[in-house]
Each structure stands twice: as C-alpha cells, then as structure tokens.
Backbone as numpy.savetxt, mean C-alpha at the origin, in Angstrom:
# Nx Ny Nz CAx CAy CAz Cx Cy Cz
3.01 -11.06 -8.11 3.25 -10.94 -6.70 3.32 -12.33 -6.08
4.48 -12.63 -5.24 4.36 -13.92 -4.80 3.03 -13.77 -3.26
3.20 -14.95 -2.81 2.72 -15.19 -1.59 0.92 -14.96 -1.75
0.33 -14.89 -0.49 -0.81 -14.23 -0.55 -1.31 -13.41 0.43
-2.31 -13.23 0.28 -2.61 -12.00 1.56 -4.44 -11.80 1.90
-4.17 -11.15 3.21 -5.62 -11.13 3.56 -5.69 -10.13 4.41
-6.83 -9.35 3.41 -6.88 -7.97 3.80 -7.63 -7.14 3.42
-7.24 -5.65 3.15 -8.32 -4.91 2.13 -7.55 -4.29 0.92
-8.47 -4.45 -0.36 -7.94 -4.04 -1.68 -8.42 -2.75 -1.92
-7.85 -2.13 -2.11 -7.98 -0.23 -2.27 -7.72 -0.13 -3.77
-8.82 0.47 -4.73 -8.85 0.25 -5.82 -8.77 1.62 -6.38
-7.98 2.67 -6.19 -7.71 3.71 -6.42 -7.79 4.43 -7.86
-8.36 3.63 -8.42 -8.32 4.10 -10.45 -8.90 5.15 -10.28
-9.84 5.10 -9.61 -11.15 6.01 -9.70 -10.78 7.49 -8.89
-10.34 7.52 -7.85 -10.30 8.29 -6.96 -9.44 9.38 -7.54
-9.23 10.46 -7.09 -8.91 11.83 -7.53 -7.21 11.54 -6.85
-6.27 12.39 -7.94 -4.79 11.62 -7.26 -4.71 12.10 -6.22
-5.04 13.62 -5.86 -4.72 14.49 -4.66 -5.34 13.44 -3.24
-5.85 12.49 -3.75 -6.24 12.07 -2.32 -5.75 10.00 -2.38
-5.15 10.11 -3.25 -4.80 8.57 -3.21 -3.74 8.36 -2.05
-2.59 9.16 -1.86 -1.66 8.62 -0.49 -2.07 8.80 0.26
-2.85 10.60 1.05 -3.72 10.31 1.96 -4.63 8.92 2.10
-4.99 8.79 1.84 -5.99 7.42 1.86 -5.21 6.19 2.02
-4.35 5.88 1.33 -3.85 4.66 1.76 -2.86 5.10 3.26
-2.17 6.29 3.48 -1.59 6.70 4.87 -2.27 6.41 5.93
-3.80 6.43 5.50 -4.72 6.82 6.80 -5.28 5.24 7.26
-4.96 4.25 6.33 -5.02 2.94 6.21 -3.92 2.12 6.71
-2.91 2.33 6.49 -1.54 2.30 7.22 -1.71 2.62 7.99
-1.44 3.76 9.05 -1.51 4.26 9.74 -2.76 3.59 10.89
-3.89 3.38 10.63 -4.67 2.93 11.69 -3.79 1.42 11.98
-3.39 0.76 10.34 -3.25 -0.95 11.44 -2.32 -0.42 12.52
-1.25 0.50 12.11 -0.06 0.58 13.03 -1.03 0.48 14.65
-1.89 1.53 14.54 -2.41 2.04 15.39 -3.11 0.99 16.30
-4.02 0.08 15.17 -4.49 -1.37 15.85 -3.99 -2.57 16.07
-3.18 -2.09 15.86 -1.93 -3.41 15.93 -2.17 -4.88 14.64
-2.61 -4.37 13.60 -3.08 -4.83 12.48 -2.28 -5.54 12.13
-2.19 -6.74 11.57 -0.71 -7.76 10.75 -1.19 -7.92 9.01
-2.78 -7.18 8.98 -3.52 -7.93 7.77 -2.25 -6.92 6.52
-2.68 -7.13 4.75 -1.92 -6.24 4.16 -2.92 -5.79 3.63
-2.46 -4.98 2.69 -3.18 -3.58 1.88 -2.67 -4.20 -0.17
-3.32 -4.34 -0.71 -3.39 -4.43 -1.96 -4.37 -3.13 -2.26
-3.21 -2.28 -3.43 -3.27 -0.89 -3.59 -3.36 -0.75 -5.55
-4.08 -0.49 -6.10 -4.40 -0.77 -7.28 -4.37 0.52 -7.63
-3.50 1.09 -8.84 -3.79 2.55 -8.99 -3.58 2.47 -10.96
-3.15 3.57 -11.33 -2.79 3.48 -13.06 -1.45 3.73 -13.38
-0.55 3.97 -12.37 0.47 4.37 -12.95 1.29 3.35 -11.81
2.76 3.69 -11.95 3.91 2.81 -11.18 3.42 3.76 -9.97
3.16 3.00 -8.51 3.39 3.35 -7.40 4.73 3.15 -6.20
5.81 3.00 -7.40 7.06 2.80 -6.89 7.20 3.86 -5.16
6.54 5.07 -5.95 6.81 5.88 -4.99 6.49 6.26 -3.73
5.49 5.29 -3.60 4.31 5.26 -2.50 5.51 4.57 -1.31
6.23 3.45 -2.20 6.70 2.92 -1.28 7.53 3.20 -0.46
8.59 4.28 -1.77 9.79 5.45 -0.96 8.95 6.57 0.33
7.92 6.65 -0.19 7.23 7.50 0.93 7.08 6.96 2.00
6.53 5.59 2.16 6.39 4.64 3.42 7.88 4.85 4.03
8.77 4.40 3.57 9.93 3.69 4.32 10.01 5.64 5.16
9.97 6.40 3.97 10.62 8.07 4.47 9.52 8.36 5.63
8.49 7.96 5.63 7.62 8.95 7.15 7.80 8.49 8.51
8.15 9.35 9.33 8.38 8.64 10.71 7.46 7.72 11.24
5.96 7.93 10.93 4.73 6.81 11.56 5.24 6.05 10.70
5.76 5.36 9.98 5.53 3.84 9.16 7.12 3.86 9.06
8.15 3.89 9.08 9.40 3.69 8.44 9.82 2.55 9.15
10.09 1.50 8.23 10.25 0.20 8.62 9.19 -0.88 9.18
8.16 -0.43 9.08 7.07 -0.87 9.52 6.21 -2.25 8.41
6.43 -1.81 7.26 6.04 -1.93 5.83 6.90 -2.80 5.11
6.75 -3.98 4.55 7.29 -4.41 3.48 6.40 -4.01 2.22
6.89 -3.85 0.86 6.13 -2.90 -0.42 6.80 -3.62 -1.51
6.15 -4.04 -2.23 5.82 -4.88 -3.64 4.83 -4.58 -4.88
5.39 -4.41 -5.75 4.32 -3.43 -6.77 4.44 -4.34 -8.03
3.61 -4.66 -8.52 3.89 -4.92 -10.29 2.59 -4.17 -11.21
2.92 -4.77 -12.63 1.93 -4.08 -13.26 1.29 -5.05 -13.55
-0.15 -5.39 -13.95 -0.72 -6.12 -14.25 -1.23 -6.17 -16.03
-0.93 -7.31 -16.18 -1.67 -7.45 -17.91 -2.78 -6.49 -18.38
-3.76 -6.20 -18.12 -4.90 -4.87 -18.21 -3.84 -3.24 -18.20
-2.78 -3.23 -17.68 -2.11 -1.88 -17.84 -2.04 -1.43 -16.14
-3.05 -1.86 -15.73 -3.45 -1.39 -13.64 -1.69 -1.90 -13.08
-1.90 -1.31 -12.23 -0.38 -1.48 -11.43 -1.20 -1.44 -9.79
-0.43 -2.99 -9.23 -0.86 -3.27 -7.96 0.23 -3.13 -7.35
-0.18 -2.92 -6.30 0.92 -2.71 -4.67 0.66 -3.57 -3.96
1.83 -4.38 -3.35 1.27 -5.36 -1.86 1.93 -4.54 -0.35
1.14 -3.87 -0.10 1.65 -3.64 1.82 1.42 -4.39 2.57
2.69 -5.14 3.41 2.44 -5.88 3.81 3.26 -5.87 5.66
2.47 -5.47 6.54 3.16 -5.28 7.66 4.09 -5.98 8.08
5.49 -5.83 8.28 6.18 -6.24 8.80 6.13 -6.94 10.85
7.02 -7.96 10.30 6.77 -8.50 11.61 8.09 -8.48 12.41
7.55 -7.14 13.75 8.77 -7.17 14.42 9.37 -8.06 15.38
C-alpha cells in the first residue's frame, strides 16, 4: 500500500463474516456522519475486493471512499479506506 494513514485498524480475522461489512459500514458511515477525513485499514482472510464494489454501490458512501486492498506476506489481506476529499 503506498502512502500512509491515520486512523483505526479493524482487524476482522476473528470476527464472524455475517458481521464484517456491517461493521466496517457502521464505521464509514459515522466519519461521513462526523465529518471524519481519518482512513480505515480493514484486515480480513480473504480478497476484500468486494467490500470496495459495495462502497462505491451504496447511496450513503458512493464516491465518498477511495479503496485499496493487497495481500500481505502472512496470507491476511488488508484494505485502505480512505475518505475522499471533496
């Protein structure tokens, strides 16, 4: 991931899947709400490519979000959310 960031890291390995997008939505969703600029580093086990198609697709966040994912050497796959600046 280039650049850096400062924010909160959501370490999702653990957590049950049924509740991993809720959770990061509800995290999203408040900066929108607080007018937040910080990002979200999103750590899960599999490709979260899709997290990101979901961002751009929901009316609260669409376009809101820049989204960056790789996998990391250990096998973990990180996400960078990173609020866009309008």
């Amino acid at each position: 991931m280039v650049g850096t960031t400062s924010g909160m890291v959501l370490d999702l390995r653990g957590v049950t899947p049924a509740m991993r997008r809720p959770l990061v939505f509800a995290v999203v969703d408040k900066m929108i709400e607080i007018d937040c600029s910080d990002s979200v580093v999103v750590i899960v086990d599999h490709d979260p490519s899709g997290l990101g198609y979901q961002l751009d697709l929901r009316r609260e966040t669409r376009g809101c979000f820049e989204f960056e994912c790789d996998q990391r050497m250990d096998g973990a796959w990180v996400a960078l959310i990173r609020r866009r600046i309008l």
